[in-house]
N, C-alpha and C positions, 0 to 999 in steps of 0.2 A: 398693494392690494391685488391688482393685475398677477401677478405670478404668483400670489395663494391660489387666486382661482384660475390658474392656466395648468399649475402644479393639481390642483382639486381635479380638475377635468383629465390630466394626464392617466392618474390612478385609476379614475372611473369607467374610463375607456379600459381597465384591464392589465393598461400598461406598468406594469407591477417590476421592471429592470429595476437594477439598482444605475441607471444611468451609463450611457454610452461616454459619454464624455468621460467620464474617471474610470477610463481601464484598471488603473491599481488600482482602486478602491473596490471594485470588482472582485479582481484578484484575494485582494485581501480579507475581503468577506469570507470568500468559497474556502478559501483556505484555513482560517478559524474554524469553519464549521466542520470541514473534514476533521482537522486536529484536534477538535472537539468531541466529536463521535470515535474516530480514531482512542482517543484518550479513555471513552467512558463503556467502551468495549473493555479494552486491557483492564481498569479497573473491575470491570462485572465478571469478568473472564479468570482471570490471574492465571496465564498460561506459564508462570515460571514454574521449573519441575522437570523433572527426569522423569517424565510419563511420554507413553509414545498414541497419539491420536489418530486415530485411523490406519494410513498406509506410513504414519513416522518411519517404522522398524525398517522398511525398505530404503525409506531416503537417507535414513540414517547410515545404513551397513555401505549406502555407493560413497556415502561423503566419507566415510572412514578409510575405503579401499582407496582412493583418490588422493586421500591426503598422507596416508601412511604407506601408501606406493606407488603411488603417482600412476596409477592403470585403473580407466575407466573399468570398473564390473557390477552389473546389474544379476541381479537374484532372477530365477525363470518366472516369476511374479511382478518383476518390476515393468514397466511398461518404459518402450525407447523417449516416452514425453516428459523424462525426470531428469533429462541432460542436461538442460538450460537450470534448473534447480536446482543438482548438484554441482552445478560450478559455481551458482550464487551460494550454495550453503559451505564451499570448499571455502571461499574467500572470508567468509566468518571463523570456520572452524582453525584454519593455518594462526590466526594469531587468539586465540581463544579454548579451541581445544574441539573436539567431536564429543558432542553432549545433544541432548534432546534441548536443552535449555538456550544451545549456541543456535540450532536451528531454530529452535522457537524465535527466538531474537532477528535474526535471517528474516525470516518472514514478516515479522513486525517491521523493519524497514521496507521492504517490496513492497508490504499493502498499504505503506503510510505514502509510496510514489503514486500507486496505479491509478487509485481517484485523481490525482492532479495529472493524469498523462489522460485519461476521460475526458478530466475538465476543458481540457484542450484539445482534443479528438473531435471534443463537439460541438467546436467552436466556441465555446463560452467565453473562453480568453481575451486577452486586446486583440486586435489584429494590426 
């Protein structure tokens, strides 16, 4: 009875953690839910497609020159902050091919890490 209402009092104070004691469990919360939203994006989305979105046409042409000639080249439009991009999108394209669709994919692993490297950045994690 004592820890209903020690537990009753914890919540009402605010205190809304999913508990300090069970770091995994923590963990494994944040992480469903990311994988969650993650997941009902792609589904709302359906980025598979040889369509290019925004500035694609760009990231597209460096990952092509990179992987078909191994020489970094940027278009006089592309901006020098697409370097670290196309090297993650080269490592997709070398066993998959240079498509809008391998890049798409490219990016679906990168945005399915960043939330969990936040999660961690902001201390949410075990310690």
């Amino acid at each position: 009875m004592d820890s209903e209402k020690e537990a009753s009092n914890h919540y009402a104070r605010g205190n809304l953690s999913l508990g300090s004691r069970h770091p995994l469990r923590r963990d494994a919360v944040a992480l469903i839910f990311i994988a969650a939203c993650w997941m009902a994006a792609i589904i709302l989305v359906n980025p598979i497609g040889e369509f290019p979105s925004v500035d694609d046409w760009s990231y597209l042409l460096a990952v092509r020159a990179l992987v078909e000639s191994g020489e970094i080249r940027f278009s006089d439009w592309t901006g020098a902050n697409l370097l670290s991009h196309v090297a993650w999108g080269s490592l997709f394209a070398l066993p998959l091919g240079v498509s809008y669709t391998t890049l798409h994919i490219s990016t679906w692993g990168r945005s399915k890490g960043q939330p969990l490297l936040v999660f961690r950045a902001k201390g949410l994690g075990p310690n």
